[in-house]
C-alpha positions as CSV (number, residue, x, y, z in Angstrom):
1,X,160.2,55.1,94.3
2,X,156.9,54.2,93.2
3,X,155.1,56.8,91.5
4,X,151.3,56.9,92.2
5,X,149.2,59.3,90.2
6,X,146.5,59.4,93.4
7,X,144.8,63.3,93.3
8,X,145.7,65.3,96.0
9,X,148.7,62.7,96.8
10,X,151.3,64.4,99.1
11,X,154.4,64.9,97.2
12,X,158.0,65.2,98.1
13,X,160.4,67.9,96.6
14,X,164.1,66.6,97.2
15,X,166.9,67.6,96.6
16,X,170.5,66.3,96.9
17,X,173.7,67.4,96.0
18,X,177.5,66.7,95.9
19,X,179.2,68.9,99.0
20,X,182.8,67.7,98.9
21,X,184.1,64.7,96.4
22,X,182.6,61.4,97.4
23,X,180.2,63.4,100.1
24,X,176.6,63.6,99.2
25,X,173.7,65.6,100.9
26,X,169.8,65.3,100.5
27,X,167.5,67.8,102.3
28,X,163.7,67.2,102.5
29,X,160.7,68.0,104.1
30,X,159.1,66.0,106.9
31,X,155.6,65.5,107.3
32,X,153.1,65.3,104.4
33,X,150.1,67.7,105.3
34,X,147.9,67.5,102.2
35,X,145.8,70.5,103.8
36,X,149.0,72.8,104.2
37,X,149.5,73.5,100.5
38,X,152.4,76.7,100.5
39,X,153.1,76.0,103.9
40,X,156.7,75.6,104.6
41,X,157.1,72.5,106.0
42,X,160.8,71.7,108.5
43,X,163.6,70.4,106.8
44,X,165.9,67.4,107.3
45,X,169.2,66.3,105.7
46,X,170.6,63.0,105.0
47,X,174.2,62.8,104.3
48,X,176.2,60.1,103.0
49,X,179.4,58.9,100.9
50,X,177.2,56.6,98.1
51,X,174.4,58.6,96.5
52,X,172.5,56.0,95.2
53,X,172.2,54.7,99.1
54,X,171.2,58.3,100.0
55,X,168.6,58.7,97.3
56,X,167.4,55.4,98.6
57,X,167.3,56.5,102.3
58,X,165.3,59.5,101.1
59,X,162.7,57.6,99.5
60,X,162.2,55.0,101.7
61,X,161.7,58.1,104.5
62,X,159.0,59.1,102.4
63,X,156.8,56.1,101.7
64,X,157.1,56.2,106.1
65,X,156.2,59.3,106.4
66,X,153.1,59.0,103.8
67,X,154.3,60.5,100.5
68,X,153.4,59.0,97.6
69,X,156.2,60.4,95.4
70,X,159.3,61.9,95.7
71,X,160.2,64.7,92.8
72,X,164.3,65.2,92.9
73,X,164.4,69.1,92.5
74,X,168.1,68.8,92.2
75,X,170.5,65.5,91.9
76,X,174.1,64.8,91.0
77,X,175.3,64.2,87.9
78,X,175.8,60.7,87.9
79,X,172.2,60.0,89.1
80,X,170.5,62.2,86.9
81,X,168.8,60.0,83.8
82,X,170.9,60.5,80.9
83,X,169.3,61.5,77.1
Protein backbone atom coordinates (compact mmCIF):
# COMPACT_ATOMS: atom_id res chain seq x y z
CA UNK A 1 0.00 0.00 0.00
CA UNK A 2 0.57 3.46 -0.71
CA UNK A 3 1.94 5.44 1.93
CA UNK A 4 0.63 9.05 2.15
CA UNK A 5 2.20 11.46 4.69
CA UNK A 6 -1.31 13.55 4.75
CA UNK A 7 -1.66 15.12 8.64
CA UNK A 8 -4.23 13.77 10.57
CA UNK A 9 -4.49 10.74 7.83
CA UNK A 10 -6.33 7.77 9.38
CA UNK A 11 -4.02 4.98 9.90
CA UNK A 12 -4.36 1.28 10.09
CA UNK A 13 -2.51 -0.87 12.75
CA UNK A 14 -2.56 -4.66 11.27
CA UNK A 15 -1.52 -7.38 12.27
CA UNK A 16 -1.24 -10.90 10.88
CA UNK A 17 0.13 -13.98 11.84
CA UNK A 18 0.87 -17.70 11.10
CA UNK A 19 -2.00 -19.85 13.14
CA UNK A 20 -1.24 -23.35 11.87
CA UNK A 21 1.47 -24.20 8.91
CA UNK A 22 0.36 -22.72 5.62
CA UNK A 23 -2.79 -20.85 7.58
CA UNK A 24 -2.44 -17.17 7.88
CA UNK A 25 -4.64 -14.70 9.98
CA UNK A 26 -4.89 -10.73 9.81
CA UNK A 27 -7.01 -8.77 12.25
CA UNK A 28 -7.83 -5.12 11.77
CA UNK A 29 -9.93 -2.38 12.65
CA UNK A 30 -12.85 -1.22 10.56
CA UNK A 31 -13.83 2.19 10.18
CA UNK A 32 -11.33 5.20 10.10
CA UNK A 33 -12.77 7.91 12.56
CA UNK A 34 -9.98 10.55 12.56
CA UNK A 35 -12.05 12.29 15.53
CA UNK A 36 -11.92 9.02 17.71
CA UNK A 37 -8.29 9.05 18.50
CA UNK A 38 -7.84 6.10 21.61
CA UNK A 39 -11.13 4.83 20.79
CA UNK A 40 -11.18 1.19 20.32
CA UNK A 41 -12.42 0.68 17.14
CA UNK A 42 -14.28 -3.34 16.15
CA UNK A 43 -12.11 -5.79 14.83
CA UNK A 44 -12.27 -7.99 11.81
CA UNK A 45 -10.12 -10.98 10.59
CA UNK A 46 -9.12 -12.11 7.32
CA UNK A 47 -7.83 -15.57 7.03
CA UNK A 48 -6.21 -17.23 4.32
CA UNK A 49 -3.60 -20.10 3.09
CA UNK A 50 -1.08 -17.37 0.97
CA UNK A 51 -0.06 -14.43 3.09
CA UNK A 52 1.00 -12.30 0.56
CA UNK A 53 -2.87 -12.51 -0.81
CA UNK A 54 -4.00 -11.86 2.74
CA UNK A 55 -1.68 -8.82 3.30
CA UNK A 56 -3.12 -7.69 -0.04
CA UNK A 57 -6.79 -8.30 1.01
CA UNK A 58 -6.05 -6.15 4.07
CA UNK A 59 -4.75 -3.28 2.30
CA UNK A 60 -6.96 -3.07 -0.39
CA UNK A 61 -9.87 -3.13 2.69
CA UNK A 62 -8.23 -0.17 3.84
CA UNK A 63 -7.89 2.17 0.89
CA UNK A 64 -12.17 1.23 0.85
CA UNK A 65 -12.67 1.97 3.95
CA UNK A 66 -10.61 5.49 3.80
CA UNK A 67 -7.21 4.70 5.35
CA UNK A 68 -4.39 6.13 4.04
CA UNK A 69 -1.83 3.66 5.42
CA UNK A 70 -1.67 0.51 6.85
CA UNK A 71 1.27 -0.02 9.66
CA UNK A 72 1.81 -4.15 10.08
CA UNK A 73 2.12 -4.24 13.95
CA UNK A 74 2.99 -7.83 13.51
CA UNK A 75 3.76 -10.03 10.22
CA UNK A 76 5.25 -13.42 9.46
CA UNK A 77 8.48 -14.17 8.85
CA UNK A 78 8.63 -14.56 5.37
CA UNK A 79 6.97 -11.16 4.69
CA UNK A 80 8.78 -9.21 7.02
CA UNK A 81 11.57 -6.99 5.03
CA UNK A 82 14.78 -8.61 5.53
CA UNK A 83 18.25 -6.42 6.66
Amino acid sequence: MQHKDVPGSPIMHASMREVETGLFSAEYPTNPDPGAAGIERPQETHIGTDAESVKFWVEEVAVKQGFTQVVWDELPAQLMPHK
